[in-house]
N, C-alpha and C positions, 0 to 999 in steps of 0.2 A: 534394508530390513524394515518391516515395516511393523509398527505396531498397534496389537490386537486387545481387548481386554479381555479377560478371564475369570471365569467365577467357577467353585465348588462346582458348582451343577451342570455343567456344561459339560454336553456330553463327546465324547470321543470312540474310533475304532482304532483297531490294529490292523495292518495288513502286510502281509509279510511277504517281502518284494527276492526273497532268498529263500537258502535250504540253510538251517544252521545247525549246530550239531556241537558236540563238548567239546571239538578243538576252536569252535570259535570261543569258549568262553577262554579257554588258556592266554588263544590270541587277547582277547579283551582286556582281560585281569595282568598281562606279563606288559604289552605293549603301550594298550590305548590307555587303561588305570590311569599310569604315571601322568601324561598329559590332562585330563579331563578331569582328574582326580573319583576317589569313590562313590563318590553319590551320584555322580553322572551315569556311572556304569550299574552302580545298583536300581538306577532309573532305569536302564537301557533292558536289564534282567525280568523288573517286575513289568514291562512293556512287551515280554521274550515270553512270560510266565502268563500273560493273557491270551495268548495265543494257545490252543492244543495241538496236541502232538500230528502232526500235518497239514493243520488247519491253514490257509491262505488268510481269511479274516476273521477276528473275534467278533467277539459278543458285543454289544454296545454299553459302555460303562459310562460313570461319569467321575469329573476330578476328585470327585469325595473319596472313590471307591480308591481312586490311586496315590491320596493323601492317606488314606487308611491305611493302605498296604505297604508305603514306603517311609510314614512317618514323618513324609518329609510336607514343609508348609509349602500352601502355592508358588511361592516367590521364588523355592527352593526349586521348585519341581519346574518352572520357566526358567529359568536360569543353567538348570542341566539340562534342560532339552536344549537350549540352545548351542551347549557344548557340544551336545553331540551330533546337535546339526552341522556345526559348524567342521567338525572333523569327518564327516561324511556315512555318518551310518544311521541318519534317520532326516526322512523329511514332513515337513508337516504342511498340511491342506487345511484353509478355516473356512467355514460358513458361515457369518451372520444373522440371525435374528433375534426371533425373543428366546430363544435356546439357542447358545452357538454350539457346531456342530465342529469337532477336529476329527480330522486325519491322520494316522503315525504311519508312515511308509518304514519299515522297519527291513535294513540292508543288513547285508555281513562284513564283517570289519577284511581288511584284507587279509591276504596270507602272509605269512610272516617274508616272504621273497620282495612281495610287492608291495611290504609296508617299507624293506629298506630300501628298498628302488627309489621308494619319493623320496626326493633331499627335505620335503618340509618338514615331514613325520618323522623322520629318522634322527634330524636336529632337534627336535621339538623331543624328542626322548632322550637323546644323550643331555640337551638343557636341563633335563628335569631330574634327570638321574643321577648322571656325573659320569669318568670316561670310565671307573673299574666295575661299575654295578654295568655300564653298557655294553661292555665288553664282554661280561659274564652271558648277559641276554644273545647278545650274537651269538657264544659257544655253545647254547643250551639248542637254539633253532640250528643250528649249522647240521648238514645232511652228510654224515662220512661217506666217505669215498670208497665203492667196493672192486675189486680187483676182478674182471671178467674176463682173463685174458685167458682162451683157451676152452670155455664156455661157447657152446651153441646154444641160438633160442629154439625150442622145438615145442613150444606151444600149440594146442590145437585151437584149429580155428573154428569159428560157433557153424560155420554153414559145413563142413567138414562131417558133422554130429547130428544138427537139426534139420527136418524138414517142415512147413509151413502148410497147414489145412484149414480148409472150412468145416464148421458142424453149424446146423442150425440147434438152435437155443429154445428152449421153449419157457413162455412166461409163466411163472410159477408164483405169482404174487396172487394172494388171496382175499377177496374186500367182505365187508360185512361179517365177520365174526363176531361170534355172540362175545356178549360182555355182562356183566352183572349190574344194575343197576340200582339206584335205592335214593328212599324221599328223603330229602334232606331237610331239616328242621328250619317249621315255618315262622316270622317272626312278624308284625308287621314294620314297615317303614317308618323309621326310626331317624334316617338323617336323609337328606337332600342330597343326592349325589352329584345332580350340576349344579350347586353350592359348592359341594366340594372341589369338583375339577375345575369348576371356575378359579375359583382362590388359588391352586395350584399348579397351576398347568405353566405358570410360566418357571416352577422351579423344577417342576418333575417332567413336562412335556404333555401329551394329547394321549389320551388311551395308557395312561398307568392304572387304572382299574380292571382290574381281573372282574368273572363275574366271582369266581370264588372269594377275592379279597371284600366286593362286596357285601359278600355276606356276613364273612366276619364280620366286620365293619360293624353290619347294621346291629349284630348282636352283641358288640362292646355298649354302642351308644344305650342298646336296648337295657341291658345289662346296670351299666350306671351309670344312666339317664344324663348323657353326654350332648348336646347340643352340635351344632355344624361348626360352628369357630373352635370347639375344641375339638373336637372330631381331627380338625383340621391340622391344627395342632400338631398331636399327636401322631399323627401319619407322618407327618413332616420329619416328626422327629424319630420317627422308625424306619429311616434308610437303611440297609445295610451295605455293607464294602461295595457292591455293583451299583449301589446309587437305585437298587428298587427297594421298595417295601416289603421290611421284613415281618412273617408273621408272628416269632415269636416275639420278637421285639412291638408290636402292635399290643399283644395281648398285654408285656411287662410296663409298657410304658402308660396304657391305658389304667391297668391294678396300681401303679406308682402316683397317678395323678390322682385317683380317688383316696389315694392313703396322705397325702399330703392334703388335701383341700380335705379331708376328712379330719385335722386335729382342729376345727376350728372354724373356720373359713368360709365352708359352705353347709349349712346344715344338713341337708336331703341330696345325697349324689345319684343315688339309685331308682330308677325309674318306677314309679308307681301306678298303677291304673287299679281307680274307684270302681266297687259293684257298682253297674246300674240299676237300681230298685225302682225306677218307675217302667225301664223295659222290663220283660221277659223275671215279671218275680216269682223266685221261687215256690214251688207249691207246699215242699215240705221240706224240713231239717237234710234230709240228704240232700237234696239239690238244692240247697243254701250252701251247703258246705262245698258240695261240685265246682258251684257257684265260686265259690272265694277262691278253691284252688286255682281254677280257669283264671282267674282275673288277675289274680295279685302276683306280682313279681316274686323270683325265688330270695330274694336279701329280703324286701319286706313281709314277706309271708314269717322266714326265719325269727327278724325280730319282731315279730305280733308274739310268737313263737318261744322268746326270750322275754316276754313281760314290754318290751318296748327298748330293751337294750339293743346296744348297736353291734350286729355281726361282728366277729374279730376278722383281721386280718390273716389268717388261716380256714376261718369259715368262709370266704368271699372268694379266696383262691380254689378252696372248694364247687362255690358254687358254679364259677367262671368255667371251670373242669367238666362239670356234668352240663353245662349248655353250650361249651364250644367244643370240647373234644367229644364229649360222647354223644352231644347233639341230643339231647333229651329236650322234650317239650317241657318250656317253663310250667306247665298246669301240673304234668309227671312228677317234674324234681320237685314242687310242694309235697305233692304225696309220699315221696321217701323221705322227703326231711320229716314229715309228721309221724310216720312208717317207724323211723328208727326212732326219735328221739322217746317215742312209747316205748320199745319194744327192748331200748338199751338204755333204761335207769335216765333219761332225759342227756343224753352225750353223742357229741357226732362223730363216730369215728371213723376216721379218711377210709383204713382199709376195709372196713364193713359198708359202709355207702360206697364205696368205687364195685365193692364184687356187688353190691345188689344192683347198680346202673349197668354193669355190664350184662349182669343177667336179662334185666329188662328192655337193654338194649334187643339184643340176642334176642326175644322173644317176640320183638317186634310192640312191643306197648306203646300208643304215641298218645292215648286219650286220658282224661284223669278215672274216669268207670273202668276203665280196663285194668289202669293201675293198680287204684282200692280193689278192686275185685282180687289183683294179686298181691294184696299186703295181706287181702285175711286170710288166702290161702296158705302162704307162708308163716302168718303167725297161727295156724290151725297147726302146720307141720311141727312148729317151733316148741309150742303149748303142749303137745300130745311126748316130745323126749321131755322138757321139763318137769310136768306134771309129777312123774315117778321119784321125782329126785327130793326126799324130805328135805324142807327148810327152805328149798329156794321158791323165791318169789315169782309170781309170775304176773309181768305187765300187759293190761288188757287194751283191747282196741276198742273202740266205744261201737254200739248194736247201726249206730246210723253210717258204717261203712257200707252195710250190704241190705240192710233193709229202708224202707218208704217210711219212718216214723213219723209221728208228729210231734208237736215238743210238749203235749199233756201226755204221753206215751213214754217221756223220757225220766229218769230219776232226779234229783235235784242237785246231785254232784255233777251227770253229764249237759244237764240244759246251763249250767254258769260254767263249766269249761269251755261252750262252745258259746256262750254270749263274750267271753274273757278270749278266745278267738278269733271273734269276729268286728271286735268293738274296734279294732286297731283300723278296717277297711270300713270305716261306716262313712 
């Protein structure tokens, strides 16, 4: 026997060297149980349960996946393989390197004829059992005897009935079918991706990056302003049962580490990017404000937005919401956050911004112009049913959403709401 060493991350297949089916599990649970005891066989099951319904080989998992699934610790899970090596219903293949690589040959236990045939198995059950619990086991498999005496077999036979032809086949597989496609939300580069696989490859393997997980990826780090060692982190710690990268668990573990390093710890978690004012300066009050939208992250824009308070943790999961599942451009979601917090008494409410993202989704809006252009439209719509209704108030959008003002143009209420704006990104 020769010994291997084993880690969580090491990965392993299944491959299934039989046909097994519910009387193998009777056989397992009535026979083998007794000798190898339950954890062996509950190993042998979730090894049975990688496998799909005809599948010859599974998927490629790793120990973590089958410490998650069986509960049971490494030590536990070498220890029943070895049972059930040793009793003959799995053999295991190892490859060495910097990920080792297992094998489960996965057999069927015998039939209940040919378990009692063996004197080793058969003693090694009655040992564990006793002779009245063994004796019941024999009368339960025992096969009665049926009386044919005076019976003909008069069975038909298959070639009796069938006859055997050729048809030609024609291919009917169809390539290039249209599909729908669409721009996925641009972000820029935000973490080092061979930093990341550097650092990881020897726990997760070569080409565990999707390009899709990339991108999440880059819009967690973008999000709040995550550096490559955390980044790293985190990924690590968002395996799920198969031993890859889970994405919900990406996002949760990401929002968990800014709530924690956010009581204290690290004061700025959330990425920020400065106007540039000696590039490309603004010519007037609108495209100052375009300006901020474009530049400024959706948490910091928020808290410019709150006086210089710090998003709650309900607003963040928010915002997380509108740039990874509905993919909005960071410039847009400023625009709604600034959109609503006017237009609803200064309050962000989830189900009122989730139906205006999806609208603007839907519409196709990805620029911050195109946005304003549809916040005034909306609050024209909004304005024209409230107007009629005595008593209620009605919140105004300031003149520099749609028009080229200048700031001697502007009243002396909207030129210090929008210097008390802008001063948080100076």
């Amino acid at each position: 026997m020769k010994f291997v060493s084993i880690f969580p991350v090491d990965s392993y297949v299944v491959i299934n060297k039989s046909i097994l089916n519910d009387s193998d599990r009777k056989i397992l649970n009535i026979l083998y149980q007794p000798i190898v005891g339950g954890i062996a066989i509950n190993l042998y099951f979730s090894l049975w349960a990688d496998l799909n319904r005809g599948e010859v080989v599974s998927s490629e998992y790793t120990h973590h996946h089958l410490m998650s699934y069986t509960k049971l610790s490494l030590d536990e899970i070498v220890n029943s393989r070895k049972k059930l090596e040793a009793i003959g219903l799995i053999k295991t293949h190892y490859k060495g390197g910097e990920l080792n690589n297992y094998v489960y040959e996965l057999y069927s236990p015998l039939s209940a004829s040919e378990f009692f045939s063996n004197p080793i198995l058969s003693f090694s059950l009655f040992s564990s059992v006793g002779k009245k619990e063994y004796d019941s086991i024999i009368n339960y498999f025992k096969m009665p005897k049926i009386n044919f005496e005076g019976f003909e077999n008069i069975s038909t036979k298959f070639s009796d009935i069938y006859r055997m032809t050729t048809k030609d086949i024609d291919d009917v597989t169809v390539k290039d079918i249209k599909k729908k496609d669409k721009l996925d939300i641009m972000v820029d580069d935000f973490v080092d991706f061979s930093f990341i696989e550097a650092s990881l490859s020897k726990s997760l393997g070569n080409n565990f990056l999707t390009d899709k997980l990339k991108k999440l990826i880059n819009k967690l780090a973008y999000l709040y302003n995550y550096d490559n060692m955390i980044m790293s982190n985190i990924i690590l710690n968002s395996l799920n049962d198969k031993g890859e990268i889970s994405e919900s668990e990406l996002k949760k573990n990401s929002k968990n580490y800014y709530l924690f390093e956010n009581k204290g710890k690290t004061p700025k978690l959330i990425y920020s990017s400065k106007i540039n004012k000696e590039e490309n300066k603004p010519e007037n009050t609108r495209e100052e404000l375009i300006s901020c939208f474009e530049n400024a992250s959706p948490y910091d824009f928020l808290k410019a937005r709150y006086k210089g308070a710090k998003p709650t943790k309900r607003d963040t999961t928010l915002l997380e919401g509108l740039l990874v599942d509905q993919e909005l451009q960071p410039g847009v979601i400023n625009v709604l956050i600034d959109y609503v917090l006017r237009t609803n008494d200064k309050k962000l409410n989830n189900n009122y911004v989730e139906a205006i993202a999806s609208q603007w989704k839907m519409l196709g809006i990805t620029s911050v112009e195109d946005a304003m252009k549809q916040a005034k439209k909306e609050f024209n719509k909004k304005k024209k049913v409230i107007e009629p209704t005595e008593g209620k108030k009605v919140n105004t959008l300031p003149n520099w959403y749609d028009k080229k003002i200048e700031r001697n143009d502007m009243s002396i209420e909207e030129e210090k709401e929008l210097k008390e704006m802008l001063k948080e990104f100076e």
